[in-house]
Kinemage of the C-alpha trace (Angstrom):
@kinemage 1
@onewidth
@group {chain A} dominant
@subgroup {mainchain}
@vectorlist {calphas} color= white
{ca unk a 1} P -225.244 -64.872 156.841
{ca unk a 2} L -224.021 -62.870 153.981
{ca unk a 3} L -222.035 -60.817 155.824
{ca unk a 4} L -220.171 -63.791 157.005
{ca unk a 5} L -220.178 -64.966 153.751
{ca unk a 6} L -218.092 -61.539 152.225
{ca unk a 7} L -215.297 -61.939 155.234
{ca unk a 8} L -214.540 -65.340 154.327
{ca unk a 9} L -213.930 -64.502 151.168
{ca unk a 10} L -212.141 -62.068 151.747
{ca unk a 11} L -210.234 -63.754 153.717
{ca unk a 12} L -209.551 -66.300 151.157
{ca unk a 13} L -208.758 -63.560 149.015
{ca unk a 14} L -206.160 -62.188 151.643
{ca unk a 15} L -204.547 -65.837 151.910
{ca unk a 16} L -204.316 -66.202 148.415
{ca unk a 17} L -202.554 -63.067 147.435
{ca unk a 18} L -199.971 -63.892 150.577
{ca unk a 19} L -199.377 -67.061 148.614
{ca unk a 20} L -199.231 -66.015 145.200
{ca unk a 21} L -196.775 -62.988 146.877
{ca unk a 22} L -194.744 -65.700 148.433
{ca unk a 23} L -194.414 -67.734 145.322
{ca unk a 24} L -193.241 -64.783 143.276
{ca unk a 25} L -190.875 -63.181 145.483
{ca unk a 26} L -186.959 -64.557 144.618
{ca unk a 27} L -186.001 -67.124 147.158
{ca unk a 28} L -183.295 -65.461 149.582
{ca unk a 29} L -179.425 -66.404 148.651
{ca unk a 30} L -179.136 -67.273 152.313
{ca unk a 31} L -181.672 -68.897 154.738
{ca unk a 32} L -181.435 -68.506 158.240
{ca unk a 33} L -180.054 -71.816 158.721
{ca unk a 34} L -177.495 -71.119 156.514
{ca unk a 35} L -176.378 -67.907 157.714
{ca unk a 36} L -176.518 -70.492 161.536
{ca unk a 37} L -173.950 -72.918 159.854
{ca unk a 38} L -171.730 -69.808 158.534
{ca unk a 39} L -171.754 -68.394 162.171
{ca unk a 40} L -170.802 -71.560 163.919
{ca unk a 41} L -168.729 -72.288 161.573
{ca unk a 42} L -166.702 -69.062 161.760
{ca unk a 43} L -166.936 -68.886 165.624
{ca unk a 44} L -165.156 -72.529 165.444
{ca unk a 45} L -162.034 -71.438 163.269
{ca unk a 46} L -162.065 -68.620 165.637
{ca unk a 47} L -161.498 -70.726 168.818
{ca unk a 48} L -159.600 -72.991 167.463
{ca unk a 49} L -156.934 -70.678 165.993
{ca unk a 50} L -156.362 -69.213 169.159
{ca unk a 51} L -156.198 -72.512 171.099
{ca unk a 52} L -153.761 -73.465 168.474
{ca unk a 53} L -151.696 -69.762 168.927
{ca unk a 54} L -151.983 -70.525 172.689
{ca unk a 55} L -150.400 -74.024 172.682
{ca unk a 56} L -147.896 -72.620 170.589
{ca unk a 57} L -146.876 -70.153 172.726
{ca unk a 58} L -147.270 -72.370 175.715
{ca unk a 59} L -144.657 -74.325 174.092
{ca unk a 60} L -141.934 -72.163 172.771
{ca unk a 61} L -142.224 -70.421 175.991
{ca unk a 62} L -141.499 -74.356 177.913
{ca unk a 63} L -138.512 -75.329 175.483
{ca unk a 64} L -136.874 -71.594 175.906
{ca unk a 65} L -137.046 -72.016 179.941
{ca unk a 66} L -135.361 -75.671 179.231
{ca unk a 67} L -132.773 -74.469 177.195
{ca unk a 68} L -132.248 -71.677 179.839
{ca unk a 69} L -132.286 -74.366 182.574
{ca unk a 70} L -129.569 -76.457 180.376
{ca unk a 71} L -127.460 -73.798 179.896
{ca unk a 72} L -127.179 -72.400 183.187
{ca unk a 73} L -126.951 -76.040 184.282
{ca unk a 74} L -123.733 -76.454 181.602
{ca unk a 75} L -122.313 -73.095 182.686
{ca unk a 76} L -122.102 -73.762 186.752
{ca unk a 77} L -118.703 -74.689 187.826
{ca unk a 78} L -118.147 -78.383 188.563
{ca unk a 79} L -116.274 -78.914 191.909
């Protein structure tokens, strides 16, 4: 019965240094979660800046074939 008695205490002895430890370490300048939002929130610019270079290009690339397509239309010979 003693015996049990000195690892419980211990025990509690070992859980209450852990929580004294965790109450005086600093708390971290980024949390997991935070560091999650960042990430998303980087990989979202990401995509959407090169959607938006991609529709760019997708235009420019339709109104220089239409002003190809008006000119060459403008330069055939009527008759």
């Amino acid at each position: 019965m003693k015996v049990e008695d000195a690892s419980t205490r211990e025990e509690i002895r070992v859980v209450v240094s852990l929580q004294v430890w965790r109450r005086s370490r600093p708390a971290p300048l980024y949390t997991h979660r935070h560091l999650e939002s960042v990430y998303l929130y980087g990989v979202i610019t990401a995509i959407s800046f090169l959607l938006s270079s991609q529709v760019k290009s997708f235009f420019s690339e339709n109104e220089l074939e239409m002003r190809t397509r008006k000119e060459t239309t403008h330069s055939l010979p009527t008759g």
